[in-house]
C-alpha positions in Angstrom: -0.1 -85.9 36.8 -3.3 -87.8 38.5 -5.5 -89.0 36.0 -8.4 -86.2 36.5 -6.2 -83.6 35.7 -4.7 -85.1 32.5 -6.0 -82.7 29.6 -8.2 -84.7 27.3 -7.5 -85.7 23.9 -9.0 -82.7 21.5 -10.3 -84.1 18.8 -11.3 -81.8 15.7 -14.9 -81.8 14.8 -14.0 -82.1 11.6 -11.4 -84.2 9.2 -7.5 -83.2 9.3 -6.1 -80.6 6.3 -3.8 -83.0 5.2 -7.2 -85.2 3.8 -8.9 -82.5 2.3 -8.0 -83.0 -1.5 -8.9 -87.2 -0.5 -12.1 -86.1 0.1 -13.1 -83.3 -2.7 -15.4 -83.8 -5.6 -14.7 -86.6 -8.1 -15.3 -84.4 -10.9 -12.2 -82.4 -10.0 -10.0 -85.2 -11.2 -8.6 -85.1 -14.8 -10.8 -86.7 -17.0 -13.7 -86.7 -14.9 -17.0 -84.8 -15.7 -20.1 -84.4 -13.6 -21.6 -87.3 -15.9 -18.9 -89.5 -15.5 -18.3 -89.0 -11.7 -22.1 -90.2 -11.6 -20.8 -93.4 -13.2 -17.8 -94.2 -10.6 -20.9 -95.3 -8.1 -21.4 -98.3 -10.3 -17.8 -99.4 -8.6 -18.5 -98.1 -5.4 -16.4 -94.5 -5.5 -17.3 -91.3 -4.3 -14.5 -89.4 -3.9 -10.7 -89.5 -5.0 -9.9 -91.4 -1.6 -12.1 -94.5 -2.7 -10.3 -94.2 -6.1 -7.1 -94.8 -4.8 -8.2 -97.8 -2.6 -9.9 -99.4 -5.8 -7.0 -101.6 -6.4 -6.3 -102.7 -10.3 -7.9 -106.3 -10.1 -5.4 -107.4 -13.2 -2.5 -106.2 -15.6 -2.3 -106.8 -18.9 1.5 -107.5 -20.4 2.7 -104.8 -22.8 6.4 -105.3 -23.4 7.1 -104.5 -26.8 7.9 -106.6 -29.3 9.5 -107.0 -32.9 6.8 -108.9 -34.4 3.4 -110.5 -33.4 5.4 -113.1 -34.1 6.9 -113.5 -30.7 3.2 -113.5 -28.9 1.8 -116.6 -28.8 -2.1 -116.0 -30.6 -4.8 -115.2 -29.2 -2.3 -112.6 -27.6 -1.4 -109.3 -26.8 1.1 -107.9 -29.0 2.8 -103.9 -28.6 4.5 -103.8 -31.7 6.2 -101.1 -34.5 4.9 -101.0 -37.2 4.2 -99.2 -40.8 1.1 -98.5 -41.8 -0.3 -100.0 -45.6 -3.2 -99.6 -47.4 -6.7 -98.2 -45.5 -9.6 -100.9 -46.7 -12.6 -99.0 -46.6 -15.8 -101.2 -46.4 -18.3 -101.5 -48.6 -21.7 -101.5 -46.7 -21.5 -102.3 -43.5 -18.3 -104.3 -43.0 -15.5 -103.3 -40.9 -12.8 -100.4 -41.7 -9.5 -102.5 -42.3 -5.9 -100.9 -42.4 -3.0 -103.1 -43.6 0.5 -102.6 -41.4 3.6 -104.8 -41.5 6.0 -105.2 -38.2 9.8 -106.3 -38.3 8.6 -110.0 -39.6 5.3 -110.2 -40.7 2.0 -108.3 -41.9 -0.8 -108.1 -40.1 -4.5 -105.7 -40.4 -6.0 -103.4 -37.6 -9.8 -103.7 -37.5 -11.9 -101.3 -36.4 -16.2 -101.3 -36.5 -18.5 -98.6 -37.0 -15.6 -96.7 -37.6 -14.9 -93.1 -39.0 -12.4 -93.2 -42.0 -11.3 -89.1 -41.3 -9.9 -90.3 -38.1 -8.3 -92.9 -39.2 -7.0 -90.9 -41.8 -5.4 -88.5 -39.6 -4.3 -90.9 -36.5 -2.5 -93.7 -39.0 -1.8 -91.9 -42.3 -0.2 -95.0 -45.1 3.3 -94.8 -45.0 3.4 -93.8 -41.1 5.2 -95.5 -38.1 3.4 -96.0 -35.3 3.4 -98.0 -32.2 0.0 -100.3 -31.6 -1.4 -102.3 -28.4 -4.0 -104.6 -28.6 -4.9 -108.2 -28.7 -4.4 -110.1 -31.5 -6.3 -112.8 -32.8 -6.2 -115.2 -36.2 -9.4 -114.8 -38.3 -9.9 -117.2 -41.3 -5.9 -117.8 -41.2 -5.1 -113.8 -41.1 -4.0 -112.3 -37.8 -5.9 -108.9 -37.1 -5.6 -106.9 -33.9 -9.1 -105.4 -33.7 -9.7 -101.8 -32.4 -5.9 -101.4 -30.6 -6.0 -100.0 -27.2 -2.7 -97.6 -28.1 -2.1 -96.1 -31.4 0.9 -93.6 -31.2 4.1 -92.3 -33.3 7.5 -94.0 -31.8 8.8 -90.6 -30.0 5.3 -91.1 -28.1 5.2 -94.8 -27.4 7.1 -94.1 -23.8 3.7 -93.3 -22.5 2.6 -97.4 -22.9 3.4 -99.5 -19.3 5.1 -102.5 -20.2 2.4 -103.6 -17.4 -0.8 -101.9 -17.7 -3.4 -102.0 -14.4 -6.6 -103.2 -15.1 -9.4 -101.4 -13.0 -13.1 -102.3 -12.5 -15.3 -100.5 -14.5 -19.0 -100.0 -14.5 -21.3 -98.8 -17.5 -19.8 -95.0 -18.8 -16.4 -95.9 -17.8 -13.2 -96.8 -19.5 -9.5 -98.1 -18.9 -8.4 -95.0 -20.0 -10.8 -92.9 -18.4 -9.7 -94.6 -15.0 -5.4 -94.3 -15.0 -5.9 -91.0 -15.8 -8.6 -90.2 -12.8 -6.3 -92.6 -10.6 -3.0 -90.8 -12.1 -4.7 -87.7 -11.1 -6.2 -88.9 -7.3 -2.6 -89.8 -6.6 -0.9 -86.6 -6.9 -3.3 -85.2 -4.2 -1.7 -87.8 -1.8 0.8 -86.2 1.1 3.0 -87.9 3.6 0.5 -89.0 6.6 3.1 -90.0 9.0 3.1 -93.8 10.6 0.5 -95.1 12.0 1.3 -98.7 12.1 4.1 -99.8 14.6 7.8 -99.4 12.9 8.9 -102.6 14.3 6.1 -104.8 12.6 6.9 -102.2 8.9 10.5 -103.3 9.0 10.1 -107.1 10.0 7.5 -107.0 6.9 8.9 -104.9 4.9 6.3 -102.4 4.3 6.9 -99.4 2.3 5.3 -96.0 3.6 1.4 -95.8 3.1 2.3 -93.5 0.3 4.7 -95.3 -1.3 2.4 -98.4 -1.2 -0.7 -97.2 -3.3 2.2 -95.9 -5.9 3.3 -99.1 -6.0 0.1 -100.9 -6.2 -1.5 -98.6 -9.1 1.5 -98.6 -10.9 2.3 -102.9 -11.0 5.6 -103.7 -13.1 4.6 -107.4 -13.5 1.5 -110.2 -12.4 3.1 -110.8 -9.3 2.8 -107.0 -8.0 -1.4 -108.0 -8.1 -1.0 -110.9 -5.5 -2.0 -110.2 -2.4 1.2 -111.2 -0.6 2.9 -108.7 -2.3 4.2 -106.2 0.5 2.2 -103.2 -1.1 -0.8 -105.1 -1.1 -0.5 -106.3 1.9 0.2 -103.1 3.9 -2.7 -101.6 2.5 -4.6 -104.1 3.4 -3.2 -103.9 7.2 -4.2 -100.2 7.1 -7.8 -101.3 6.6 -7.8 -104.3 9.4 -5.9 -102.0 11.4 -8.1 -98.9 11.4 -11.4 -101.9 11.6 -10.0 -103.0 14.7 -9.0 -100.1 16.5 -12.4 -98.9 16.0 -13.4 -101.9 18.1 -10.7 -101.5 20.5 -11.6 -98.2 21.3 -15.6 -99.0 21.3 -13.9 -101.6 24.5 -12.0 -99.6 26.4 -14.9 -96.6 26.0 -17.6 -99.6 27.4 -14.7 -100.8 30.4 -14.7 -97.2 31.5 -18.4 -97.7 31.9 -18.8 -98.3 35.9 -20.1 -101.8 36.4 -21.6 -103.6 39.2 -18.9 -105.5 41.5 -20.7 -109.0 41.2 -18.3 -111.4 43.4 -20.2 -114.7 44.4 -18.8 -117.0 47.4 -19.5 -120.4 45.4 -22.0 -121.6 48.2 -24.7 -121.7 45.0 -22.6 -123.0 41.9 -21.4 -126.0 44.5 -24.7 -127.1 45.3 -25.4 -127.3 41.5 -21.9 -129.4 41.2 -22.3 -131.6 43.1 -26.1 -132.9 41.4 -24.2 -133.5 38.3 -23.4 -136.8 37.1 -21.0 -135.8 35.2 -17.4 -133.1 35.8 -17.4 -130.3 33.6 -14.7 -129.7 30.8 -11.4 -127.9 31.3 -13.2 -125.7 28.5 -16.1 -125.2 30.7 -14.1 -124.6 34.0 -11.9 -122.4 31.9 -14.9 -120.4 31.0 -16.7 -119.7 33.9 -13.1 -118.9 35.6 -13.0 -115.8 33.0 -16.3 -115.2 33.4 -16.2 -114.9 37.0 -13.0 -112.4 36.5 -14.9 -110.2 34.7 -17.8 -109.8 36.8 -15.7 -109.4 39.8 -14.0 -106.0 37.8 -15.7 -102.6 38.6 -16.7 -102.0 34.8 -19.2 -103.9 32.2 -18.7 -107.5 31.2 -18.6 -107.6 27.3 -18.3 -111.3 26.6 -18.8 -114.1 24.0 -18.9 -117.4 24.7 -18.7 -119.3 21.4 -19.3 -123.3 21.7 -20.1 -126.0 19.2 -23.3 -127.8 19.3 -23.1 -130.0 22.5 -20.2 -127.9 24.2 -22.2 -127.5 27.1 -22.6 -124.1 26.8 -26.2 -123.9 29.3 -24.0 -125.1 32.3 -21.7 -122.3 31.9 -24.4 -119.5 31.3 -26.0 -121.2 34.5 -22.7 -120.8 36.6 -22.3 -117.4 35.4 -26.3 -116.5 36.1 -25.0 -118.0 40.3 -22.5 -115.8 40.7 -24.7 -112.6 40.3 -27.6 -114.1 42.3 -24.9 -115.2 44.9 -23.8 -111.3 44.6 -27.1 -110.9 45.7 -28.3 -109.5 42.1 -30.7 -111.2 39.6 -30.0 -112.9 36.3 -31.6 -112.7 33.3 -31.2 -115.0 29.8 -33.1 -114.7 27.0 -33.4 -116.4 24.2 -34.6 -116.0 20.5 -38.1 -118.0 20.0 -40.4 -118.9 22.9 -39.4 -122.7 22.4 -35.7 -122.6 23.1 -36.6 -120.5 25.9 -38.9 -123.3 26.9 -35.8 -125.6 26.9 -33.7 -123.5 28.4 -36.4 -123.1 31.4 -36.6 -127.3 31.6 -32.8 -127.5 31.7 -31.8 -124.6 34.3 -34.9 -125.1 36.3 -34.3 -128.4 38.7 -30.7 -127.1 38.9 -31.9 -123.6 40.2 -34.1 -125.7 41.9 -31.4 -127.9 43.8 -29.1 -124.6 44.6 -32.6 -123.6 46.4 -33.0 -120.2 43.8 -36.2 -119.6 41.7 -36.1 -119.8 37.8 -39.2 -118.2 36.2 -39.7 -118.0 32.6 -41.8 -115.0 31.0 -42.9 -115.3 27.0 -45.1 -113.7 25.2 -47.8 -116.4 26.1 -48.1 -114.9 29.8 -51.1 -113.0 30.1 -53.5 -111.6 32.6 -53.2 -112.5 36.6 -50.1 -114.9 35.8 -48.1 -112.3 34.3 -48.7 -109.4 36.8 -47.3 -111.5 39.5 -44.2 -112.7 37.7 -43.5 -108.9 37.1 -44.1 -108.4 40.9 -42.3 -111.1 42.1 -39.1 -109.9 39.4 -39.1 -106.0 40.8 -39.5 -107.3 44.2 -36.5 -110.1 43.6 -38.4 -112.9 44.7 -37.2 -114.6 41.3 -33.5 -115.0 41.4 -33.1 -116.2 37.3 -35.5 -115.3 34.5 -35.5 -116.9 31.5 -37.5 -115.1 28.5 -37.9 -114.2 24.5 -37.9 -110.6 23.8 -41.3 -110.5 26.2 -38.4 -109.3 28.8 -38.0 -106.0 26.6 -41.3 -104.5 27.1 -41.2 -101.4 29.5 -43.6 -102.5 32.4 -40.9 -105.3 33.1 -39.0 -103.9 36.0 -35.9 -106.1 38.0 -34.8 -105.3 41.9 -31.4 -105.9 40.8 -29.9 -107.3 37.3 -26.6 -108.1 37.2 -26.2 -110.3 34.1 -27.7 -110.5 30.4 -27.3 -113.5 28.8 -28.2 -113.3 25.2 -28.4 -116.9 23.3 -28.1 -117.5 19.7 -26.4 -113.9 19.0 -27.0 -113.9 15.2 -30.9 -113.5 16.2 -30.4 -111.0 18.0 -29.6 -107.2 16.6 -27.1 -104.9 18.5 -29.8 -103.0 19.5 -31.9 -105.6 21.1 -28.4 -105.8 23.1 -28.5 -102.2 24.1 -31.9 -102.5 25.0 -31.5 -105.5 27.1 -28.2 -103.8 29.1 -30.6 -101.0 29.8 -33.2 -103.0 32.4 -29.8 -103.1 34.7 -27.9 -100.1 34.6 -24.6 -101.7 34.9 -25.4 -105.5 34.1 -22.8 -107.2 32.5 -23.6 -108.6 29.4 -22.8 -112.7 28.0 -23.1 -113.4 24.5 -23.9 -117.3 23.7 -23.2 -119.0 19.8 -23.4 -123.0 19.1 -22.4 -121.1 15.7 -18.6 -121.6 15.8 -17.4 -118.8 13.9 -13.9 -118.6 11.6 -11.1 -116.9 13.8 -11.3 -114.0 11.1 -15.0 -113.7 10.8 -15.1 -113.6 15.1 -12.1 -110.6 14.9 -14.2 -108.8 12.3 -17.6 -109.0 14.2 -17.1 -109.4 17.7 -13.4 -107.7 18.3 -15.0 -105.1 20.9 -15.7 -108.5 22.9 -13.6 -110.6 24.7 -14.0 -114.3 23.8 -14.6 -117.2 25.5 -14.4 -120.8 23.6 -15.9 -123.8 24.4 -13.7 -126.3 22.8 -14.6 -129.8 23.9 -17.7 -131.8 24.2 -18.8 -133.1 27.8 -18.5 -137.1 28.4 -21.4 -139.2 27.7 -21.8 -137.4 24.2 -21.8 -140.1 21.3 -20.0 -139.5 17.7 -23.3 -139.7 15.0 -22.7 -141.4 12.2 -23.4 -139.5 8.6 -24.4 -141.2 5.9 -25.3 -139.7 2.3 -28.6 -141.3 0.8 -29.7 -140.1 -2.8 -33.9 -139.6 -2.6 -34.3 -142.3 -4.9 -34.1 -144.4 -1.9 -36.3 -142.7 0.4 -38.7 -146.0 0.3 -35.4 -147.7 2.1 -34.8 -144.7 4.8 -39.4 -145.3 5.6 -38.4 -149.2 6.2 -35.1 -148.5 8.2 -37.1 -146.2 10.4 -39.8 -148.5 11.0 -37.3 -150.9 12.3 -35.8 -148.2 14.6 -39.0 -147.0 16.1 -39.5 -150.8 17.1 -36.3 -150.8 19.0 -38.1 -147.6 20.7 -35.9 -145.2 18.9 -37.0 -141.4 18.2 -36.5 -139.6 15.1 -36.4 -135.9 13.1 -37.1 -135.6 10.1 -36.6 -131.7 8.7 -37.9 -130.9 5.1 -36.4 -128.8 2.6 -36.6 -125.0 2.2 -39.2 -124.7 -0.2 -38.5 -120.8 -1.5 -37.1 -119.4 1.6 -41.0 -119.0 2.3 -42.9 -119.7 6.0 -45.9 -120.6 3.9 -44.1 -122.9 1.4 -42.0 -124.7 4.0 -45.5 -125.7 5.9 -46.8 -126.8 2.7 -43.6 -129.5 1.8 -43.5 -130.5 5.7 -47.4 -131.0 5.0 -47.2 -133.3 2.4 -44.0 -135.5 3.8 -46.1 -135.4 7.1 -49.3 -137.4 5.8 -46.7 -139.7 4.1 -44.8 -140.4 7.0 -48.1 -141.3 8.7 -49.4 -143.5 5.7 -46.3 -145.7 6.6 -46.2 -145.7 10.1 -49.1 -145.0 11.8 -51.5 -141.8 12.5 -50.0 -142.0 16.2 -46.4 -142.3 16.1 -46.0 -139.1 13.4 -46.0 -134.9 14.8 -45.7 -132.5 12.9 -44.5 -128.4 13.8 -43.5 -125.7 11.4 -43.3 -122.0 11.7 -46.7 -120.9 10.5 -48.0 -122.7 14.0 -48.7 -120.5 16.8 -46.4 -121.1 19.8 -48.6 -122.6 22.4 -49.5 -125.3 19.8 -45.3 -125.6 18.7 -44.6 -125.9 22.2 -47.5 -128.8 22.9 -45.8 -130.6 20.4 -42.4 -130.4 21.3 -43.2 -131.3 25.0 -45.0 -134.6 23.8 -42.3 -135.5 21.4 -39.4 -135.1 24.4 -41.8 -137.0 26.6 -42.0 -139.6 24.1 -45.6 -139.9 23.0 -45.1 -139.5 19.3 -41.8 -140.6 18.3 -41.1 -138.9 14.5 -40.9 -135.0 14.3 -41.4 -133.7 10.9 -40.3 -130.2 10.7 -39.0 -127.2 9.3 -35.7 -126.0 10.3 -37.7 -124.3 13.5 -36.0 -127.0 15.6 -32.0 -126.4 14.4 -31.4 -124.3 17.8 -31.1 -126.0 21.2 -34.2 -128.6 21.2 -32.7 -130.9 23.7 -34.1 -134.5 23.2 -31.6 -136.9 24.4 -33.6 -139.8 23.6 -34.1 -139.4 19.5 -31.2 -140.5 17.8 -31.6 -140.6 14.2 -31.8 -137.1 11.7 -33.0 -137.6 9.0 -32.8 -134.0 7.1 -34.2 -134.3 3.0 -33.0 -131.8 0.0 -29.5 -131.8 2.4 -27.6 -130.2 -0.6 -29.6 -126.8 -0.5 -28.6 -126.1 3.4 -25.6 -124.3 4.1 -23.0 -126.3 6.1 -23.1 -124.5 9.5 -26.9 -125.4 9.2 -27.0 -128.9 8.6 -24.4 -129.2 11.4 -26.7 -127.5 13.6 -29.3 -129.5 12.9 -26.9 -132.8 13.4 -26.3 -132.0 16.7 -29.8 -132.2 17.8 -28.8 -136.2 17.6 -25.8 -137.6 19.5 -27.4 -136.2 23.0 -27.6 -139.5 24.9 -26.2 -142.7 24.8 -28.2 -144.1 21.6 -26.1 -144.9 18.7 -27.4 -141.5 16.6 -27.2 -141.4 12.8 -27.4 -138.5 10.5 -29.1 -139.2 7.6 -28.4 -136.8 4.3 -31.0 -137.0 2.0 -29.8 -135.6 -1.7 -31.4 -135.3 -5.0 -29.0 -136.7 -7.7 -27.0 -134.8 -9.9 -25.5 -132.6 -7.4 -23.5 -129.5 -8.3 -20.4 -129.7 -7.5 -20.2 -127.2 -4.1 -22.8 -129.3 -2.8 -20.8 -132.1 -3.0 -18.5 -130.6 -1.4 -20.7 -129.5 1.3 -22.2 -132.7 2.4 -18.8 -134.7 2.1 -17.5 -132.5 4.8 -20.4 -133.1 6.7 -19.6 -137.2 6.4 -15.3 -136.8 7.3 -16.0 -134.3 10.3 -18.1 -133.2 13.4 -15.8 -130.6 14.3 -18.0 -127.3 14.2 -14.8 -125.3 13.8 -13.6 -127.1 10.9 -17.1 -127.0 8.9 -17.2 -123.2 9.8 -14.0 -122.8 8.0 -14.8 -125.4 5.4 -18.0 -123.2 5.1 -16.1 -120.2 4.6 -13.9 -121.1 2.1 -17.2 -122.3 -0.1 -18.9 -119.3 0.3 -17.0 -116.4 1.7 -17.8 -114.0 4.6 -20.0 -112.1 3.0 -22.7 -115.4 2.4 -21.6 -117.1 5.3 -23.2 -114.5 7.5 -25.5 -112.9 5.5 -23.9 -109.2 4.6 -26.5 -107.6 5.1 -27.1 -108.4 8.5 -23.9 -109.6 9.0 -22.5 -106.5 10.9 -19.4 -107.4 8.6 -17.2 -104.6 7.4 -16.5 -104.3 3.4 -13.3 -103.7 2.7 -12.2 -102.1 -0.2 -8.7 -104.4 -0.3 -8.4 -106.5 2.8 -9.8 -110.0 1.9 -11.3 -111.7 5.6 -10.7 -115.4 3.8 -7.3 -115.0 2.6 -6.3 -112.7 5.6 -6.9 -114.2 8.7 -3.3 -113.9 10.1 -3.3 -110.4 9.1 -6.3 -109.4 11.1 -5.1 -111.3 14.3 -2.1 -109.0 13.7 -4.2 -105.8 13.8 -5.8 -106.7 16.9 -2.8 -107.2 18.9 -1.4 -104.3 17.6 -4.5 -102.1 18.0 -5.1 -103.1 21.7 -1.5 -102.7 22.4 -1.6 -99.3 21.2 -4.3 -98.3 23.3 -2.7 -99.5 26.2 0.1 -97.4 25.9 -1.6 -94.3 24.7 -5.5 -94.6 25.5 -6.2 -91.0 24.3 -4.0 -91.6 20.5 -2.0 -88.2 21.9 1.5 -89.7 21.2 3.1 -89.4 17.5 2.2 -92.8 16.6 -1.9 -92.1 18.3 -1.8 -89.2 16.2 -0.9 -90.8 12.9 -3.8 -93.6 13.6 -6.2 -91.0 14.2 -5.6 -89.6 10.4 -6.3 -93.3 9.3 -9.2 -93.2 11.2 -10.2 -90.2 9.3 -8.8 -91.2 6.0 -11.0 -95.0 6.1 -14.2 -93.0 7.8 -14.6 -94.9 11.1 -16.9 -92.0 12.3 -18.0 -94.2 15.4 -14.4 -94.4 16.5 -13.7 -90.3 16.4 -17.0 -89.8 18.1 -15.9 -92.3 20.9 -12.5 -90.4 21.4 -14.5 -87.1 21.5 -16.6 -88.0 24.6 -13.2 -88.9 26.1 
């Protein structure tokens, strides 16, 4: 059947049947009230789907035992025994009942409590079976308020492994095995959405079977994530995450695009002018760049690169190819001073492959600006470099082929959309010096394909990093007096004072006027973020030409200030930045052929993640290793900032612990796609439940427009 006349996929406009009870009121669970269902937000659960993905997060041991005896105290003990004498307090102490196990006599305490209860639930002379914790109080073990208190016939009813679940304020253990007992029995038989192949090689029970398993634990070693339950839940999340990106791909390739083939006459020119060859990394790059231009739908790309990869010559290669198409270029960048340096760098390049390289900021006003715009619609300017100035509506291109967007965590998704939209079919690059964990780049950028930038270009030199406490910051002023005499050039980036513009300005202030003091009114700039960007960018020019020769700064300089000639960092407070940060900031050193040195200033005692931090920073330069490093300290969430982060919560998968398994899922998704674009076949079917059942909206909407 030609494609045209191939049916498309129906997709319901509403949820499957089968996921009906999943998705019902909380409150018509056993044991759960309108009140209490109000409560179950507190841990993040709306309905009785979200229950059963709230995995127990412990287990506590309740074999039972002869005596008390055989727990080792503080413990807990689920013993027979027969219940003594009832101790009623006098005043306001606690309600004491004596019992006596197989071995040994013990007393159940319980506060505030009501003797007529007690009365009835543990008459003297009864057998009953008790849980709790035990614990010995002035030499006499007690088990205070037991958890189970039940006649023998009953006792079947205690797990000898009982799940722990999290609980927020109005909810109990109890209250939540018997909601989750409840939420299970609405689960049916979904069918199999991952492949059989990868279930048996893994050994993956059915989805169903799984959360049986994993809510019902015999033993600590059924919480672990390893364990095959676990796990394939887990999968089911990655898996459903990263089909939803798949499909957001192939929906964006079926997008026309332009055809943007180049001859090389233009990138040759530019070759040739270099001093230096380019990586295999960089070759590598541009080569699959190239590729993807030359396809008939939308480039979706990220080039990822350490600081220093050499990342600018790539993004200039790929801008050639669409002006040797015969298009324009556009990159844009996130303040007005790395757009500056952008300019300076691509601009005698453009120059020398006989193009024109603009650049358009906010700053452009008047006469100047109306003929830049001209000269753009009419394509007299080939590649335009810009901040988000290149957004506004009376900016018009003849004919944009490519987007390149720098620093992507600057930079929302809709700033993105917004830029694609000045070219109706310009393929789009996306450039990080933020190397990214494997897992963390699956998770956020899986709908793009990825480029990585892997080595550093010769003539780069290794900076040394050495660890100073603050006590001897008189010893750092005298070192750098020496090294300006040699005719040496020097950061120096002050602390985050409150994460505040204001306060930042203030601190940078005050080590400014001492940095003068010592070494003279002339040699000492100064540039923070409160300045406006005319003056910032006066600053940075004079520093690059060398007429002062010590920056002090906020971290306004950490992306892409290129001054090949200053070769010491000094960065002070070093134990409050985050690791991907003061790597950033490193690799504004190391640029030429100076010895460069990193200095870490720190203020003694240091907590022990700091330590940490900054002794990674002294073993390694590898950007890739810190961003794992930095991941393991802090986790996904803080590495990115969740809130911006564009990071998915899972409810089980864990993006630290898991990287493997989220590889997995995207080879698996994208391989599923291939073979059945539309999900029609029994297995497509199957994964469009799970993308029902874990709410990936975005993905059902994208297989609805076909």
């Amino acid at each position: 059947m030609a494609e045209k006349d191939r049916p498309k996929a129906h997709i319901p406009k509403g949820r499957p049947e089968i996921l009906f009870p999943l998705f019902a009121s909380l409150d018509a669970l056993d044991g759960v009230g309108p009140k209490t269902a109000k409560s179950y937000a507190g841990i993040g659960v709306e309905t009785p789907k979200d229950l059963i993905l709230t995995l127990p997060v412990g287990g506590l041991d309740r074999t039972r035992r002869e005596s008390i005896r055989d727990v080792p105290l503080p413990g807990m003990a689920t013993v027979e025994v027969t219940v003594g004498a009832h101790l009623k307090p006098k005043g306001r102490g606690p309600y004491r009942i004596d019992v006596e196990d197989a071995k040994t006599a013990f007393q159940l305490v319980f506060f505030h409590a009501r003797g007529d209860y007690l009365d009835r639930t543990l008459p003297t002379g009864s057998r009953r079976v008790v849980s709790g914790k035990v614990e010995l109080y002035d030499g006499i073990a007690q088990m205070a308020h037991p958890d189970h208190m039940l006649p023998p016939e009953e006792a079947a009813s205690i797990p000898p492994f009982e799940p722990v679940y999290p609980l927020a304020q109005g909810l109990t253990q109890k209250g939540v095995h018997k909601a989750v007992t409840s939420a299970l029995d609405r689960v049916e038989i979904l069918g199999e959405w991952i492949d059989l192949d990868l279930v048996r090689e893994r050994d993956w029970p059915a989805w169903s079977d799984a959360l049986q398993a994993a809510h019902r634990p015999k033993g600590a070693a059924d919480l672990s994530r390893a364990h095959p339950a676990r796990e394939r839940l887990a999968y089911d999340e990655l898996f459903a995450h990263q089909l939803t990106l798949s499909l957001a791909r192939a929906h964006r390739r079926r997008k026309p695009g332009l055809v943007s083939k180049g001859d090389g006459a233009l990138r040759d020119k530019v070759l040739k002018t270099l001093p230096y060859k380019p990586t295999g990394a960089q070759i590598r790059a541009v080569e699959e760049i190239a590729e993807d231009m030359a396809q008939p739908h939308r480039m979706n790309r990220l080039l990822q690169g350490d600081v220093g990869s050499g990342k600018t010559l790539v993004a200039l290669m790929a801008l050639l190819i669409a002006v040797e198409a015969g298009g324009q270029g556009v990159m844009m960048a996130p303040t007005s001073i790395l757009a500056g340096q952008h300019h300076l760098n691509l601009k005698p390049l453009a120059d020398e492959a006989g193009i024109v390289c603009e650049i358009l900021t906010g700053a452009d006003k008047g006469p100047e600006r109306r003929a830049k715009l001209a000269a753009l619609a009419k394509g007299d300017i080939h590649i335009l470099v810009g901040t988000h100035a290149v957004f506004q509506n009376d900016v018009t291109f003849h004919d944009l082929r490519l987007a390149i967007v720098d620093e992507q965590h600057r930079f929302g998704v809709r700033e993105r959309v917004r830029l694609s939209q000045k070219g109706a079919a310009a393929d789009i690059l996306v450039m990080t010096a933020t190397p990214i964990p494997r897992t963390l780049s699956l998770a956020q950028y899986g709908d793009m394909d990825l480029s990585v930038l892997d080595e550093k270009p010769p003539g780069r030199t290794p900076v040394k990093t050495a660890l100073i406490s603050t006590a001897r910051l008189d010893e750092v002023v005298d070192r750098l007096r020496t090294a300006l005499a040699e005719g040496r050039q020097v950061y120096w980036v002050c602390p985050l004072v409150e994460e505040s513009e204001v306060y930042d300005a203030t601190a940078a202030e005050e080590r400014f006027k001492m940095l003068r003091a010592a070494l003279g009114d002339d040699a000492v700039a100064l540039v923070h973020g409160q300045m406006p960007s005319a003056q910032k960018n006066a600053i940075m020019a004079a520093f690059k030409a060398g007429d002062t020769r010590v920056l002090v700064a906020t971290t306004v300089i950490e992306v892409g200030v290129d001054v090949p000639n200053a070769s010491i960092m000094v960065i002070e407070q070093a134990e409050i930045f985050g690791l991907s940060q003061l790597h950033q900031l490193r690799g504004r050193v190391g640029r030429g052929a100076a010895e460069s040195t990193c200095l870490l200033l720190y203020r003694a005692p240091m907590g022990e993640t700091a330590t940490r931090r900054l002794q990674v920073m002294r073993e390694t330069e590898d950007g890739f290793r810190i961003a794992e490093e930095d991941l393991a300290i802090r986790g996904a969430g803080d590495l990115i900032g969740t809130a911006q982060s564009g990071l998915p919560r899972f409810r089980i998968a864990d993006l630290e612990g898991q990287a493997a398994l989220m590889a997995l899922a995207q080879t698996d998704a994208r391989t599923l796609l291939a073979r059945d674009p539309e999900l029609e076949g029994a297995r497509g079917q199957s994964a469009r439940v799970l993308l029902w059942l874990m709410e990936q909206d975005k993905a059902i909407r994208l297989l609805d427009v076909g």
